[in-house]
C-alpha positions as CSV (number, residue, x, y, z in Angstrom):
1,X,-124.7,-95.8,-152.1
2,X,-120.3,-95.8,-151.1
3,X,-120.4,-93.0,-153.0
4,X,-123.1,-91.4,-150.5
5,X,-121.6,-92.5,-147.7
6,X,-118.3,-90.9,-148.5
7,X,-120.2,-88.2,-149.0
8,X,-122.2,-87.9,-145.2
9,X,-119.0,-89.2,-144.0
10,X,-117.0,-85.9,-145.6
11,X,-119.4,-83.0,-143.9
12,X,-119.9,-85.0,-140.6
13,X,-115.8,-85.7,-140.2
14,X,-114.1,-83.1,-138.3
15,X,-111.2,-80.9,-139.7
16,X,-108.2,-83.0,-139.7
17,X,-104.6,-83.5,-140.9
18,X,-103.1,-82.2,-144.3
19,X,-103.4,-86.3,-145.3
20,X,-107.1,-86.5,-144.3
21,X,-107.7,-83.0,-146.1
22,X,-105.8,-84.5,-149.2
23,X,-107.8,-87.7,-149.4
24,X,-111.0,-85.3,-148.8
25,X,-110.1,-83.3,-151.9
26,X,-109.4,-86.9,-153.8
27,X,-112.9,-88.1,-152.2
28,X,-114.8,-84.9,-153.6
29,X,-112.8,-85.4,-157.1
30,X,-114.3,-88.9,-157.4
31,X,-117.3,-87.7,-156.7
32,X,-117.6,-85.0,-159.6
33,X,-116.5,-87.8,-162.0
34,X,-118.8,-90.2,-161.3
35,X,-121.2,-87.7,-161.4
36,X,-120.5,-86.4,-164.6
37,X,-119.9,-89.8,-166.5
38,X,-124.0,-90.6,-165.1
39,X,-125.2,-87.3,-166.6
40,X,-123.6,-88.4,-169.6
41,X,-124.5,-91.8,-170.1
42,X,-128.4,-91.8,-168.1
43,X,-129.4,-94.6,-169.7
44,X,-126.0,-96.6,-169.2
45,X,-127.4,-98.9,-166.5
46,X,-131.5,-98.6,-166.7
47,X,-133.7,-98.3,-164.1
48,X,-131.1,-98.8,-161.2
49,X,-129.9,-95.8,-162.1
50,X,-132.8,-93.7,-161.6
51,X,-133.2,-94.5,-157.8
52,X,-129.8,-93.1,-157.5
53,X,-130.0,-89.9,-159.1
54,X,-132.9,-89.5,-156.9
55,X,-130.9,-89.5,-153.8
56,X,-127.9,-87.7,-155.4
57,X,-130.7,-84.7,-155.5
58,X,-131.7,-85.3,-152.6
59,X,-128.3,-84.8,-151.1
60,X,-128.0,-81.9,-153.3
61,X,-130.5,-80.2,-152.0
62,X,-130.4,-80.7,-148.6
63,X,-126.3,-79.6,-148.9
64,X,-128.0,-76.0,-150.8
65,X,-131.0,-76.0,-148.4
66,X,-127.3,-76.0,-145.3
67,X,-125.6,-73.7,-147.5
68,X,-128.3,-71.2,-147.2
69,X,-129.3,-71.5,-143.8
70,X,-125.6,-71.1,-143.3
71,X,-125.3,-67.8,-144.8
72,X,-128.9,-66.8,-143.4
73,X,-127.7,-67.3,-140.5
74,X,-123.9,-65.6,-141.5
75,X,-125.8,-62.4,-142.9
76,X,-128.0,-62.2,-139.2
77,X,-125.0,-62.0,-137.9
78,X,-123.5,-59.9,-140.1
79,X,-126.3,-57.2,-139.8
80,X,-126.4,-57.3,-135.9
81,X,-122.3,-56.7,-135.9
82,X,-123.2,-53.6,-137.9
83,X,-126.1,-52.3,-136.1
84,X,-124.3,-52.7,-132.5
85,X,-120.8,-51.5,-134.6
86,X,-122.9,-48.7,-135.6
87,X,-124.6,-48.1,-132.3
88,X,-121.2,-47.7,-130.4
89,X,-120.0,-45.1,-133.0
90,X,-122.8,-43.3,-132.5
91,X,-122.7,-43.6,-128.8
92,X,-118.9,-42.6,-129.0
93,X,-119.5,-39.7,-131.2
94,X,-122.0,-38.6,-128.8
95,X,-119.7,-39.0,-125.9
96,X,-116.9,-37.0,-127.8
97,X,-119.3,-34.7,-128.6
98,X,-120.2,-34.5,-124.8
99,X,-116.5,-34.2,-124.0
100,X,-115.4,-31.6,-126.6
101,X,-118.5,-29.3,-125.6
102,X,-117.3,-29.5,-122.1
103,X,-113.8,-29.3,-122.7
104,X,-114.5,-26.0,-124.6
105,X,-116.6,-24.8,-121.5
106,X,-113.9,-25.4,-118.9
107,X,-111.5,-24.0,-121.9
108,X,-113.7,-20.4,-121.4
109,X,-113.9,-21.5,-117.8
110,X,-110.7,-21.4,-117.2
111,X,-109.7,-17.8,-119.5
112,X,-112.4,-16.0,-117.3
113,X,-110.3,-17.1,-114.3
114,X,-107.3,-16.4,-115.7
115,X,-108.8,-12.7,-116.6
116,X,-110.2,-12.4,-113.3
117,X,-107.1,-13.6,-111.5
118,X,-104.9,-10.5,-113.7
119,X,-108.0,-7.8,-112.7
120,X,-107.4,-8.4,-109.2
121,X,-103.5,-8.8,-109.4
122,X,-104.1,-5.4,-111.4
123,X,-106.4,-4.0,-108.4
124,X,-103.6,-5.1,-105.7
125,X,-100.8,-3.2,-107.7
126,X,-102.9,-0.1,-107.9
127,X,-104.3,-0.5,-103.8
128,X,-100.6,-0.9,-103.1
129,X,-99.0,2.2,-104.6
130,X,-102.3,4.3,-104.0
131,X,-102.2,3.2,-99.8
132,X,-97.5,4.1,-100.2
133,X,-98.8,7.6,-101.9
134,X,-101.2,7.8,-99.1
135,X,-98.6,6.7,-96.4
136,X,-95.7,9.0,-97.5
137,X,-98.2,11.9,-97.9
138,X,-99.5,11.4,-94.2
139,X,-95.6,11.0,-93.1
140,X,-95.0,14.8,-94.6
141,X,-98.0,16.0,-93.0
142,X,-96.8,14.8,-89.7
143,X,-93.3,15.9,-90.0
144,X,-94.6,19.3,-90.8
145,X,-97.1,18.8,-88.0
146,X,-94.6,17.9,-85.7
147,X,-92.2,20.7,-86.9
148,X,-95.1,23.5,-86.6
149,X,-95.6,22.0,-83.0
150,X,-91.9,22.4,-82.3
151,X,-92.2,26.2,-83.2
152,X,-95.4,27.2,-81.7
153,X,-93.9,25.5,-78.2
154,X,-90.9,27.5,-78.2
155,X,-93.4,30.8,-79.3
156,X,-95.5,29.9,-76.1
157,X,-92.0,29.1,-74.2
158,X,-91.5,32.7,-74.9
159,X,-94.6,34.2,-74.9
160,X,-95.1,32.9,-71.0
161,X,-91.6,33.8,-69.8
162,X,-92.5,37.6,-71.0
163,X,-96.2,37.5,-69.3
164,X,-94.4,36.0,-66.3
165,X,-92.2,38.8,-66.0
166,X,-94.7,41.5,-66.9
167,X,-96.3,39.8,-64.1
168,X,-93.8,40.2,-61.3
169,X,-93.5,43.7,-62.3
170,X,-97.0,44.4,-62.2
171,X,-96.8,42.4,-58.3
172,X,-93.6,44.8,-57.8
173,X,-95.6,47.8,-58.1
174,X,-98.6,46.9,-57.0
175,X,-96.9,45.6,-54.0
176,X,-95.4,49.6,-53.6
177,X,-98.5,51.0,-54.2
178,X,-99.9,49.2,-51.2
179,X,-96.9,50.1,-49.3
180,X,-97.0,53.6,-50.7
181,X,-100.9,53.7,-49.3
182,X,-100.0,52.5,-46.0
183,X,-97.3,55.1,-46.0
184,X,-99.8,57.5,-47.2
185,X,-102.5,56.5,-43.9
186,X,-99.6,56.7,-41.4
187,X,-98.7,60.2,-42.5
188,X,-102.0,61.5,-42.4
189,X,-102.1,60.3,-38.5
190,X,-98.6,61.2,-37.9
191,X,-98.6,65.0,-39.6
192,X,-95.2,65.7,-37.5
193,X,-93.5,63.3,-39.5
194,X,-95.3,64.1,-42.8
195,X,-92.6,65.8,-44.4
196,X,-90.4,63.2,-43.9
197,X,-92.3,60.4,-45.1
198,X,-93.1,62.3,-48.0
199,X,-89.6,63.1,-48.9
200,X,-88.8,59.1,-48.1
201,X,-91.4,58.4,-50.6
202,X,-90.2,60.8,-53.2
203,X,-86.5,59.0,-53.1
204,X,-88.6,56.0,-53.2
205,X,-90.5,57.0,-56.0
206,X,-87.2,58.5,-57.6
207,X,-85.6,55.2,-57.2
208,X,-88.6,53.8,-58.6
209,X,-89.0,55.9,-61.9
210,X,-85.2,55.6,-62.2
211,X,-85.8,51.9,-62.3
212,X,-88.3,52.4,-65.0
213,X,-86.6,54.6,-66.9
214,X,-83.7,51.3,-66.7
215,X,-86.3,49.1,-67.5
216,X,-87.5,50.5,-70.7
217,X,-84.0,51.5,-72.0
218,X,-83.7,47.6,-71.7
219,X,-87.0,46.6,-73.3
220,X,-86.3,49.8,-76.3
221,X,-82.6,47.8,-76.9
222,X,-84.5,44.7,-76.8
223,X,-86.9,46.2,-79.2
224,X,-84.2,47.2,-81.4
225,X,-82.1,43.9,-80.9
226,X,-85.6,41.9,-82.3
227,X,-86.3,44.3,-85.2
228,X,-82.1,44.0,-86.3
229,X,-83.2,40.2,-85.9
230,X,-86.1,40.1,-88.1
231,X,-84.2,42.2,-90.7
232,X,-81.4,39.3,-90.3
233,X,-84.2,36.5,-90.6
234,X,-85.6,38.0,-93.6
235,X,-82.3,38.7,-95.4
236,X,-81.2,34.9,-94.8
237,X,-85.0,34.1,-96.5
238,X,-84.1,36.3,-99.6
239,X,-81.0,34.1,-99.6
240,X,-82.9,30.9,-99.7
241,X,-85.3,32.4,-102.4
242,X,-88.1,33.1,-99.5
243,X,-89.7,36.7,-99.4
244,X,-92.0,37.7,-96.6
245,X,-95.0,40.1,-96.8
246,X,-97.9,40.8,-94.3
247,X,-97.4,37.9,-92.1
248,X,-96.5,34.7,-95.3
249,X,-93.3,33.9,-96.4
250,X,-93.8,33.4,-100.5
251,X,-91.2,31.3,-102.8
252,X,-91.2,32.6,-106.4
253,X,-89.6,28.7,-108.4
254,X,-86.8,29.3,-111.0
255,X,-88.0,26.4,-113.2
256,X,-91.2,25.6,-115.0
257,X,-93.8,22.8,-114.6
258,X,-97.5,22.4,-114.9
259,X,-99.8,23.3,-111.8
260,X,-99.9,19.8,-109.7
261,X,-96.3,19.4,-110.0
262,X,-96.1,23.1,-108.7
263,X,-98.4,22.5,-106.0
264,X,-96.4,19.4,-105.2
265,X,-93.0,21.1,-105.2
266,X,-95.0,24.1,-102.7
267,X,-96.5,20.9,-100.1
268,X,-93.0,19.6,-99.8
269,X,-92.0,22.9,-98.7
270,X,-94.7,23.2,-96.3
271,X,-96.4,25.3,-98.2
272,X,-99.2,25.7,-100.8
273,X,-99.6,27.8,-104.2
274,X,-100.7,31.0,-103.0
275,X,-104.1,32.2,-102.2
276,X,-104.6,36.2,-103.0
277,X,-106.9,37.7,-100.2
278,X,-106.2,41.4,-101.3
279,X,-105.2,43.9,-103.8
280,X,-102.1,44.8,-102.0
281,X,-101.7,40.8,-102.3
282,X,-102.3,40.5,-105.9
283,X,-99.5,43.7,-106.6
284,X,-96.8,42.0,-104.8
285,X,-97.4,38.8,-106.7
286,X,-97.6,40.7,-109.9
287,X,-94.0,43.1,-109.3
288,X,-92.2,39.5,-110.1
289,X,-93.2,40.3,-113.8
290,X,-93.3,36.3,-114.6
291,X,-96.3,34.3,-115.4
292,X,-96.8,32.5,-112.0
293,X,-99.1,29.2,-110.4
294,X,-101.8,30.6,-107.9
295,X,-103.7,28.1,-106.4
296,X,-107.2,28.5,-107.8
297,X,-108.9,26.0,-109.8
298,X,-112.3,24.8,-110.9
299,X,-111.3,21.1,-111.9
300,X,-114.3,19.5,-109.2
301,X,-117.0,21.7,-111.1
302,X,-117.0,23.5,-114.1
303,X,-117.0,27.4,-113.7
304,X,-116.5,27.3,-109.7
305,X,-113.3,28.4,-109.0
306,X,-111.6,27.2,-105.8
307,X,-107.9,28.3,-103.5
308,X,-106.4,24.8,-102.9
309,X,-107.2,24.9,-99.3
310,X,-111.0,24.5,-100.0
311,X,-112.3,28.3,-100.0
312,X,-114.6,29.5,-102.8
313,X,-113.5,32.6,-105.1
314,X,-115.4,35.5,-103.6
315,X,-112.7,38.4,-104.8
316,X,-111.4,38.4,-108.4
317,X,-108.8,40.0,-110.0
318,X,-109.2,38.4,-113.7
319,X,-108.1,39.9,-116.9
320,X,-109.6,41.6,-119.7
321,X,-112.5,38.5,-120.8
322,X,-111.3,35.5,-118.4
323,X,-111.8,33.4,-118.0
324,X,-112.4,32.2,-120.9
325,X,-111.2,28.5,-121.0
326,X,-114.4,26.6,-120.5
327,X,-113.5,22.7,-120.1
328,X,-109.9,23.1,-121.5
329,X,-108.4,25.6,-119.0
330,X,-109.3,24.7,-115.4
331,X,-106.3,26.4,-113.8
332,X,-105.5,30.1,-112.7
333,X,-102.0,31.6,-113.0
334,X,-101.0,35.1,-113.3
335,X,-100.1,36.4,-116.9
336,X,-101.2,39.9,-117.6
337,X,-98.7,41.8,-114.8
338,X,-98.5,44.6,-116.7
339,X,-102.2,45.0,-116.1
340,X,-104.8,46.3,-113.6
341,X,-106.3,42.9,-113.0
342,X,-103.6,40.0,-114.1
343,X,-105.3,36.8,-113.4
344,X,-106.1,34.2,-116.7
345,X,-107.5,30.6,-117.0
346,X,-104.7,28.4,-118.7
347,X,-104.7,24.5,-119.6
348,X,-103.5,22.4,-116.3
349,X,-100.7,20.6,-118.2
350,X,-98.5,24.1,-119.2
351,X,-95.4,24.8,-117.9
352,X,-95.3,28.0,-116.1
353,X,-93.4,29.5,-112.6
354,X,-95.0,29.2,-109.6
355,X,-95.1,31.2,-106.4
356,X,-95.9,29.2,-103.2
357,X,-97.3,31.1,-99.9
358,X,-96.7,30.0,-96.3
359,X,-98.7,31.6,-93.7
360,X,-97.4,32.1,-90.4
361,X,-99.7,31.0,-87.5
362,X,-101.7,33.5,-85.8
């Protein structure tokens, strides 16, 4: 029975010291031995013996009966640790899941911005130089505007001061023919001073022609002073590399490049490549004996040739077969001068001379 009580007294006694945990271990030690010397002598003390090995199973099994509950009870909690342990991980790996798919969608996200965002950058750059190319060509076209305005003023300036004076002569003798009418009446009614009217008007009308006679030795000078002009004004042209013929000025280049860049270099002139209207036209461009720029081209439609100020072809002066280009040669220049009809279809991009035209105004 002590040896039961130490027994209850050893599970119900709290955790203690290392001395109460020492005399534990003695306690359990004591117990082994007196258990084994009973199973080895059972018959040792008779029947007393027998009542106690009943409780000393007793107690053994109720201690296995502990011992199992106690690890029921550990593996219960064992298996719900794993299941909400492996619960969670799946819940996490869900959520990364979650967040990697989304990261990956705000990843693309953000590249289609980013391309976007370049496109447009890429669309300013090109709205920007194409609206300065626009600018600086509408600044040309003003300054030539405003210079063309400057010369036709000073061509009316002149125009009206001659009209003017045409006029006043005109009121000059219409004003003597009125007085020479009068003078005309009165000697009719006054036929004894007939003679002498008529002799006043024939000094008059001496005077008069003399006058005239004055007046267009003066306008015949003038005549000759404008042409000696002219001839001066076209000699300085010449110098400058300008040639005139039937009312244009036309600028044969010294250098070659392909037809826009020849049409460029003739619009910052004031000019344009030249348009051939005639035969007597199409000679004078072709006694240079160089392969020139005109300005005709069919680049808009295929096989509609166009002059550069808009006009359709309506007179022709190709070569033998031409054109004969199709897609590849949208450009006309002249090449066979040695021909009757020069004209030839070349490819845009080849380097040739070019001849530009600048009309005079009407």
């Amino acid at each position: 029975m002590d040896q039961l009580l130490n027994i209850y007294a050893n599970v119900e006694r709290p955790p203690g010291t290392a001395s109460t945990r020492k005399r534990e271990m003695q306690s359990s030690e004591n117990i082994y031995e007196n258990v084994l010397i009973h199973t080895l002598e059972p018959n040792r003390t008779g029947p007393a013996l027998s009542g106690v090995n009943d409780v000393r199973k007793s107690s053994c099994r109720a201690t296995a009966v502990c011992l199992g509950l106690l690890c029921l009870l550990l593996l219960t909690g064992l298996i719900i640790l794993v299941f909400i342990y492996t619960k969670s991980k799946s819940e996490w790996e869900m959520e990364t899941a979650l967040l990697n798919n989304s990261y990956n969608n705000l990843m693309k996200k953000r590249d289609q911005l980013e391309t976007s965002y370049n496109d447009l950058i890429s669309e300013k750059h090109r709205l920007e130089n194409s609206l300065t190319n626009q600018k600086e060509q509408l600044q040309t076209r003003y300054n030539q505007l405003a210079l063309e305005k400057h010369q036709l003023q000073e061509r009316l300036d002149t125009s009206y001061n001659n009209l003017t004076k045409e006029r006043d002569q005109l009121q000059t003798s219409y004003n003597n023919l009125i007085k020479a009418k009068d003078q005309f009446q009165t000697s009719c009614i006054n036929l004894t001073k007939e003679t002498d009217q008529l002799q006043e008007r024939f000094e008059t009308l001496t005077k008069d022609r003399n006058d005239l006679r004055r007046k267009l030795q003066d306008a015949e000078a003038s005549w000759k002073n404008m042409t000696k002009e002219k001839a001066d004004l076209e000699r300085m042209l010449n110098t400058f590399g300008w040639t005139y013929f039937k009312g244009s000025f036309y600028h044969i280049s010294s250098t070659k490049k392909n037809w826009q860049q020849s049409r460029d270099d003739c619009l910052q002139k004031g000019a344009d490549l030249i348009i051939i209207n005639s035969k007597e036209e199409e000679n004078f461009a072709k006694h240079f004996k160089k392969c020139l720029w005109i300005g005709l081209t069919d680049t808009e439609t295929e096989g509609k040739w166009k002059w550069v100020d808009g006009t359709p072809l309506t007179e022709s002066y190709w070569g033998y077969r031409e054109p004969n280009g199709g897609r590849s040669e949208n450009c006309g220049d002249i090449q066979f001068f040695s021909a009757e009809n020069s004209w030839n279809d070349e490819a845009c991009s080849y380097s040739c001379f070019w001849i530009c035209e600048k009309k005079l105004p009407p």
